[in-house]
Chimera marker file (.cmm) of the C-alpha trace (Angstrom):
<marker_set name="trace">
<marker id="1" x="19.360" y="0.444" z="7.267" r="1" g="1" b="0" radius="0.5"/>
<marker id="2" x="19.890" y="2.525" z="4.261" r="1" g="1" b="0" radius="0.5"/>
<marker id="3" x="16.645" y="2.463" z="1.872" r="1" g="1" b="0" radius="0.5"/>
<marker id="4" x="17.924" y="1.960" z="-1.357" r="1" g="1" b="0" radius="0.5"/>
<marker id="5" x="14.468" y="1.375" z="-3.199" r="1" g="1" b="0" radius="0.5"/>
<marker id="6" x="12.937" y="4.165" z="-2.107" r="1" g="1" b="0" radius="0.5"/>
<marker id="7" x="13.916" y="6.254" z="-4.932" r="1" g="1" b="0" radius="0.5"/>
<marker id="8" x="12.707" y="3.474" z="-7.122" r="1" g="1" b="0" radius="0.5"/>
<marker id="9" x="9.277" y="3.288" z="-6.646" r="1" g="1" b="0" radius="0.5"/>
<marker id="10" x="6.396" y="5.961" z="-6.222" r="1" g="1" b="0" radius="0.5"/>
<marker id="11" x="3.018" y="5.696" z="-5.332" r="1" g="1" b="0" radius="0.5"/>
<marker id="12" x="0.200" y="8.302" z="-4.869" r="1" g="1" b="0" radius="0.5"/>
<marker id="13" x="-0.415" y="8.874" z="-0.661" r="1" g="1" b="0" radius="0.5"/>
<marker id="14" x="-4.134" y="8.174" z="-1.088" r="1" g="1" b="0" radius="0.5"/>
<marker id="15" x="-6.494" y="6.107" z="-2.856" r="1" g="1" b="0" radius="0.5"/>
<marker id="16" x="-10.258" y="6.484" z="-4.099" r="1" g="1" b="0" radius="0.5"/>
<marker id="17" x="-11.608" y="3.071" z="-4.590" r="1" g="1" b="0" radius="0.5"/>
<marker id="18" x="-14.988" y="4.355" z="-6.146" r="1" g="1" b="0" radius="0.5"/>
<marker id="19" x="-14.351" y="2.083" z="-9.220" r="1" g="1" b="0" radius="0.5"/>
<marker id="20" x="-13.778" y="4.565" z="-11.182" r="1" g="1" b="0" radius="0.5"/>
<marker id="21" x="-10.323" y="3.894" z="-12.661" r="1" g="1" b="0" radius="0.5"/>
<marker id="22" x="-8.499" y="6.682" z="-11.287" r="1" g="1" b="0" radius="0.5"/>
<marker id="23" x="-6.739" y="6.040" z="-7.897" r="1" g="1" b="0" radius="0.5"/>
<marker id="24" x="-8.462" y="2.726" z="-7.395" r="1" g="1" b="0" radius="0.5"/>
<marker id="25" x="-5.363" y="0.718" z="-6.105" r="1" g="1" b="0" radius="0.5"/>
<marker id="26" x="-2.153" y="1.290" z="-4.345" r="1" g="1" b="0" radius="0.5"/>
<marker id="27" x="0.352" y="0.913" z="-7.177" r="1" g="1" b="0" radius="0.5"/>
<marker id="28" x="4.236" y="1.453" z="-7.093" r="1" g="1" b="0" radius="0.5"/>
<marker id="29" x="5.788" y="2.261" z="-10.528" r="1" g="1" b="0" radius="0.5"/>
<marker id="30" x="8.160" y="-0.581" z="-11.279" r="1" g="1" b="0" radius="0.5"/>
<marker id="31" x="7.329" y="-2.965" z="-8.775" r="1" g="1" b="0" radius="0.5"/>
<marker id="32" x="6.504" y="-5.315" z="-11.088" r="1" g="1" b="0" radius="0.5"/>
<marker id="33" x="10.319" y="-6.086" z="-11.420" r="1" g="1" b="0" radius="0.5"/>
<marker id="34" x="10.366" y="-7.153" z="-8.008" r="1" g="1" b="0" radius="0.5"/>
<marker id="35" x="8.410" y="-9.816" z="-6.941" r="1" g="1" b="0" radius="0.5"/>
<marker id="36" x="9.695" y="-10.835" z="-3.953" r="1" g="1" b="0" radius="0.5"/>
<marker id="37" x="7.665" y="-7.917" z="-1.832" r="1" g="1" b="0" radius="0.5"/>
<marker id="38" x="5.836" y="-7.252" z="0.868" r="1" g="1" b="0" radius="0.5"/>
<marker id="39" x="3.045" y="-4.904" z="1.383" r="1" g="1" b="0" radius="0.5"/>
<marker id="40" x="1.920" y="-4.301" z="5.246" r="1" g="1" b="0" radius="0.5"/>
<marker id="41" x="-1.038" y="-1.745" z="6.099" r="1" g="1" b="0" radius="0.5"/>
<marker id="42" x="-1.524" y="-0.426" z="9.420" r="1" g="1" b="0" radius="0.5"/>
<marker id="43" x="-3.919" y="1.862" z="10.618" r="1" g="1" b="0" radius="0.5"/>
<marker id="44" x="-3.393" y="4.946" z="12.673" r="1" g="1" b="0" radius="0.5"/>
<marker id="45" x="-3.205" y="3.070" z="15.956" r="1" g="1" b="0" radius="0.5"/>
<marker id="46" x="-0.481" y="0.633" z="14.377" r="1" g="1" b="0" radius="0.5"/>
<marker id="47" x="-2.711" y="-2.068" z="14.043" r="1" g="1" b="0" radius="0.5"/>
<marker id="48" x="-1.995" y="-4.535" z="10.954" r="1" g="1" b="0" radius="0.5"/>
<marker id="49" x="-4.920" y="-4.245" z="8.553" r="1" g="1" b="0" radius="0.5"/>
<marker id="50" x="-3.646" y="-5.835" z="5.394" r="1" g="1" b="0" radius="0.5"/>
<marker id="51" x="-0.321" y="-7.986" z="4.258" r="1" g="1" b="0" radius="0.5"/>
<marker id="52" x="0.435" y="-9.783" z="1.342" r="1" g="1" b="0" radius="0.5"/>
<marker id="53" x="3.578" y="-10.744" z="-0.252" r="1" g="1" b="0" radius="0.5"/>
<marker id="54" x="4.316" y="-10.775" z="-3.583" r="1" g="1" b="0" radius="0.5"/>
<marker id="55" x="1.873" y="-7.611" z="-3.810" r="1" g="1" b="0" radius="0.5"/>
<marker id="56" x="0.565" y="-7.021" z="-6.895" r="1" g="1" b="0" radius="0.5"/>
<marker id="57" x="-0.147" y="-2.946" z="-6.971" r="1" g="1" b="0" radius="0.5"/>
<marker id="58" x="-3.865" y="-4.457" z="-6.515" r="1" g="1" b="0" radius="0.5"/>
<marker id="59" x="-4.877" y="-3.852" z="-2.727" r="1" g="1" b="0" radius="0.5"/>
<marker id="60" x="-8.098" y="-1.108" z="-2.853" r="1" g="1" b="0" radius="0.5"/>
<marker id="61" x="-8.459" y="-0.384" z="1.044" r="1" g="1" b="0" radius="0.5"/>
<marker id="62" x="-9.675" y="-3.543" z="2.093" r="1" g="1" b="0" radius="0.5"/>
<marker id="63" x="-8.249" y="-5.474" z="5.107" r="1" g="1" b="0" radius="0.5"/>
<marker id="64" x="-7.865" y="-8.896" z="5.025" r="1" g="1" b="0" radius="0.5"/>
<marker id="65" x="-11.074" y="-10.413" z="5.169" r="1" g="1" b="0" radius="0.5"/>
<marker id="66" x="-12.339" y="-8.302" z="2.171" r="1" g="1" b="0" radius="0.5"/>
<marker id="67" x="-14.203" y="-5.465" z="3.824" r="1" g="1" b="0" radius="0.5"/>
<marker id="68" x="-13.887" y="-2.188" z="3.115" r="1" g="1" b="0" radius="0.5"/>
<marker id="69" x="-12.026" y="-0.178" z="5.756" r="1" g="1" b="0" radius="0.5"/>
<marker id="70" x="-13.035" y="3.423" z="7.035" r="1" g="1" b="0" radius="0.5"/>
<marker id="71" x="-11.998" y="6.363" z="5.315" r="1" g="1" b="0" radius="0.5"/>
<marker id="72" x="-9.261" y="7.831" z="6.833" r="1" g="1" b="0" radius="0.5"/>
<marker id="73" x="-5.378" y="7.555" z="8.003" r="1" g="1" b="0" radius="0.5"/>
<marker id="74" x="-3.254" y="4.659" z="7.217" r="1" g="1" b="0" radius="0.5"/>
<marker id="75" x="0.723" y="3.855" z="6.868" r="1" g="1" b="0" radius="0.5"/>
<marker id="76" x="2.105" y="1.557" z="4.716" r="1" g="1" b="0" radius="0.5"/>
<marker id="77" x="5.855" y="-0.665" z="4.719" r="1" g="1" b="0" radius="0.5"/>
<marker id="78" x="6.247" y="-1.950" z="1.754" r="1" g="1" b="0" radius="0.5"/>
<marker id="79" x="9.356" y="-4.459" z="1.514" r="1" g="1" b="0" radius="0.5"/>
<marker id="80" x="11.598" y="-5.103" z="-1.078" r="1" g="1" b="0" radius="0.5"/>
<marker id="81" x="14.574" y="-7.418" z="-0.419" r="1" g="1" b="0" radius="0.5"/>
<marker id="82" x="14.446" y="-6.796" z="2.907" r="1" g="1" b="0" radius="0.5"/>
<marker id="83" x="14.736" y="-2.838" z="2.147" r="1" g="1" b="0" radius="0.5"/>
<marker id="84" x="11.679" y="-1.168" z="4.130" r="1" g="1" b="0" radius="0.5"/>
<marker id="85" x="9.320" y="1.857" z="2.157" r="1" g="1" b="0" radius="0.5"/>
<marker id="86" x="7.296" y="3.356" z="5.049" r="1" g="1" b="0" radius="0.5"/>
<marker id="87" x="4.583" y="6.488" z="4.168" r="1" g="1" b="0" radius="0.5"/>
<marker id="88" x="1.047" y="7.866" z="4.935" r="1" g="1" b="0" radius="0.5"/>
<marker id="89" x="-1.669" y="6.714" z="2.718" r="1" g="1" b="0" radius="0.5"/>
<marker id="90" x="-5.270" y="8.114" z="2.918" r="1" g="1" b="0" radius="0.5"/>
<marker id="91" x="-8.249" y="6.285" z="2.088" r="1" g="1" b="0" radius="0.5"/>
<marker id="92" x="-11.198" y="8.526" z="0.460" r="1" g="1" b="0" radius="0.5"/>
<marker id="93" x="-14.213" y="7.501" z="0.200" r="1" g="1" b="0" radius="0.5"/>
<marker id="94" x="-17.684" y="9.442" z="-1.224" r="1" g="1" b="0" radius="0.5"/>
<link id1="1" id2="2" r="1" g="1" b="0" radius="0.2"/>
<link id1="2" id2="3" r="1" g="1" b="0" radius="0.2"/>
<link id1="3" id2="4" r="1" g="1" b="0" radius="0.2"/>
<link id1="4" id2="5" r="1" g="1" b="0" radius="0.2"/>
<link id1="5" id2="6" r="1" g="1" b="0" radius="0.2"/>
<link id1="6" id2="7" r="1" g="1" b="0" radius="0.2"/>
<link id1="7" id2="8" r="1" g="1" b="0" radius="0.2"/>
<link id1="8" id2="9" r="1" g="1" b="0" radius="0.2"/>
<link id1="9" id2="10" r="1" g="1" b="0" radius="0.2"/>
<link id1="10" id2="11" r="1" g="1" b="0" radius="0.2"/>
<link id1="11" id2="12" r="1" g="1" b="0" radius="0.2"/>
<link id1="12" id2="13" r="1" g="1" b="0" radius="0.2"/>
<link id1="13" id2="14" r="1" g="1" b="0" radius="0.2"/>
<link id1="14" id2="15" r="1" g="1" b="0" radius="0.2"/>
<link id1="15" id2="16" r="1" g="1" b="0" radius="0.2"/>
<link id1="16" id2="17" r="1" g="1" b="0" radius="0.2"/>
<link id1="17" id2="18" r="1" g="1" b="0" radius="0.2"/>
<link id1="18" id2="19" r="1" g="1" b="0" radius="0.2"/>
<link id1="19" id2="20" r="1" g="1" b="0" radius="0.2"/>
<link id1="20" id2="21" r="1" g="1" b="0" radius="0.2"/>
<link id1="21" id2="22" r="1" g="1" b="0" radius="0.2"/>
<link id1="22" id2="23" r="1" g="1" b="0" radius="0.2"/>
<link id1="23" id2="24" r="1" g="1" b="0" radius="0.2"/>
<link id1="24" id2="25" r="1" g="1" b="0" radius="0.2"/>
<link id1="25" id2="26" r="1" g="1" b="0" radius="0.2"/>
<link id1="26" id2="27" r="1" g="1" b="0" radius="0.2"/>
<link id1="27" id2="28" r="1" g="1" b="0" radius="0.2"/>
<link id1="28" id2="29" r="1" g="1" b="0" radius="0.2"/>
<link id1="29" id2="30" r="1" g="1" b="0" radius="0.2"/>
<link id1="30" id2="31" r="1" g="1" b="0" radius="0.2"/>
<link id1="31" id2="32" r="1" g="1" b="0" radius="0.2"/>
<link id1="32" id2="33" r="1" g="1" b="0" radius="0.2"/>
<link id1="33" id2="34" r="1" g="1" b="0" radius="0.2"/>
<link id1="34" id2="35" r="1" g="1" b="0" radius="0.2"/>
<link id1="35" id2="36" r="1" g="1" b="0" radius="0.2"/>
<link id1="36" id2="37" r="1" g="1" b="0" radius="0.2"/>
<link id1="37" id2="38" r="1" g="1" b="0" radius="0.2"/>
<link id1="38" id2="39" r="1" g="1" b="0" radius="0.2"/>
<link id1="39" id2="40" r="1" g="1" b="0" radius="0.2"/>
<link id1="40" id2="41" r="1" g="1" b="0" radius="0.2"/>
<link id1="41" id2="42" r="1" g="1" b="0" radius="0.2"/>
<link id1="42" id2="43" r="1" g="1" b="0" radius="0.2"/>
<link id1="43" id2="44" r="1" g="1" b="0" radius="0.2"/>
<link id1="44" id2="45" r="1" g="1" b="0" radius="0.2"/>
<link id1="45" id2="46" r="1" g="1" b="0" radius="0.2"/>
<link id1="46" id2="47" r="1" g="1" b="0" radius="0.2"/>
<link id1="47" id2="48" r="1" g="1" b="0" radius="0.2"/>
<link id1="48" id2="49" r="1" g="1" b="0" radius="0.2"/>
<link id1="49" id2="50" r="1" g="1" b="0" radius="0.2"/>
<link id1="50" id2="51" r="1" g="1" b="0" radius="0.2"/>
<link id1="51" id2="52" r="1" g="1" b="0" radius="0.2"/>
<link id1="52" id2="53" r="1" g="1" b="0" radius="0.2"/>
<link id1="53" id2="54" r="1" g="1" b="0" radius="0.2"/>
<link id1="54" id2="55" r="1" g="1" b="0" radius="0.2"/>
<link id1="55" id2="56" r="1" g="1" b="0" radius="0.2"/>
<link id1="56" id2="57" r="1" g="1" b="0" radius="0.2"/>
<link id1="57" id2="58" r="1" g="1" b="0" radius="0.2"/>
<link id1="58" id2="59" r="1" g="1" b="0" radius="0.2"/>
<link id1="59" id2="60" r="1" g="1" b="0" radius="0.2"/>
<link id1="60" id2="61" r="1" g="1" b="0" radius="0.2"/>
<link id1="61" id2="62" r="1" g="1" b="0" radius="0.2"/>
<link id1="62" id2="63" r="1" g="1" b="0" radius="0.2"/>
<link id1="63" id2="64" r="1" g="1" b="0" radius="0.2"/>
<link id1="64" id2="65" r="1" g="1" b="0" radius="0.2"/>
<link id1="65" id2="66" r="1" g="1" b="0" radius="0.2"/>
<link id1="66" id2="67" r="1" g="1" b="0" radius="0.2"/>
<link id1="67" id2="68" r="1" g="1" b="0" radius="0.2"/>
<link id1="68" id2="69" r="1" g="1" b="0" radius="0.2"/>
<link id1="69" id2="70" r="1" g="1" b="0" radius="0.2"/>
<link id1="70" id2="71" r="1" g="1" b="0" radius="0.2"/>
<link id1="71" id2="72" r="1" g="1" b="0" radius="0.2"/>
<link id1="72" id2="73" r="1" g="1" b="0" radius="0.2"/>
<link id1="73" id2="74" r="1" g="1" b="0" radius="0.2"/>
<link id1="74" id2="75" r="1" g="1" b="0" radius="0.2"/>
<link id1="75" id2="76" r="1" g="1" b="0" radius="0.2"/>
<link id1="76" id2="77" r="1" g="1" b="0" radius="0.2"/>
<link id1="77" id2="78" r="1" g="1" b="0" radius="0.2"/>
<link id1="78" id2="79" r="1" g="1" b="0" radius="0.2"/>
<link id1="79" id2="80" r="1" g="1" b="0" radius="0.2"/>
<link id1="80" id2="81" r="1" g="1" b="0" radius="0.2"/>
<link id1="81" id2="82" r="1" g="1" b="0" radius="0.2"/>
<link id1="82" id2="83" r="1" g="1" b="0" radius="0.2"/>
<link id1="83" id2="84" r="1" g="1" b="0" radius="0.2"/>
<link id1="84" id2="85" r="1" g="1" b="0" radius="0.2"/>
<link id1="85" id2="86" r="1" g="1" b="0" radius="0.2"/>
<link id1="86" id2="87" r="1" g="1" b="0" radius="0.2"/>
<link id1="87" id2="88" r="1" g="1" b="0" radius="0.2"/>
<link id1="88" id2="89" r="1" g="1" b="0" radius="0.2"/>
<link id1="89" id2="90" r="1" g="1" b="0" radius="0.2"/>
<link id1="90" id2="91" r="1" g="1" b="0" radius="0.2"/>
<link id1="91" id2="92" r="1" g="1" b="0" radius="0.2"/>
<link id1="92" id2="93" r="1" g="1" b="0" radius="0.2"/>
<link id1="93" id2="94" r="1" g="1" b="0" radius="0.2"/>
</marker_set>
């Protein structure tokens, strides 16, 4: 399947979520004018660790019980119509 939203949104490949405002959250420029999304997180063995549809750039590397997950190596598939966004994210942590 050809990704046609690809190009459309970016996102930074890691997040901080230290509170301090910078790097906090997953966000994808412009999602916003899609609403019909999905975001799936997986770790590094492929296990789900998050999902939500109609993600709103507000997911701060938690799973999906609300605790914090390890630093470390993630991948993300973020759907829009159907159209699949797959990349590396990092959490950091202090």
């Amino acid at each position: 399947m050809e990704e046609k939203y690809s190009e459309l949104f970016y996102a930074h490949n890691a997040i901080t979520p230290n509170g301090d405002g910078v790097n906090d959250f997953l966000a994808f420029e412009g999602l916003e004018s899609y609403p019909k999304n999905r975001l799936n997180i997986f770790n590094k063995w492929g296990v789900k660790v998050y999902s939500k549809f109609n993600y709103k750039n507000n997911w701060s590397g938690k799973d999906m019980q609300g605790n914090d997950l390890p630093a470390g190596e993630y991948y993300y598939v973020l759907e829009v119509e159907g159209d699949p966004i797959k990349s590396i994210l990092f959490i950091v942590r202090e």
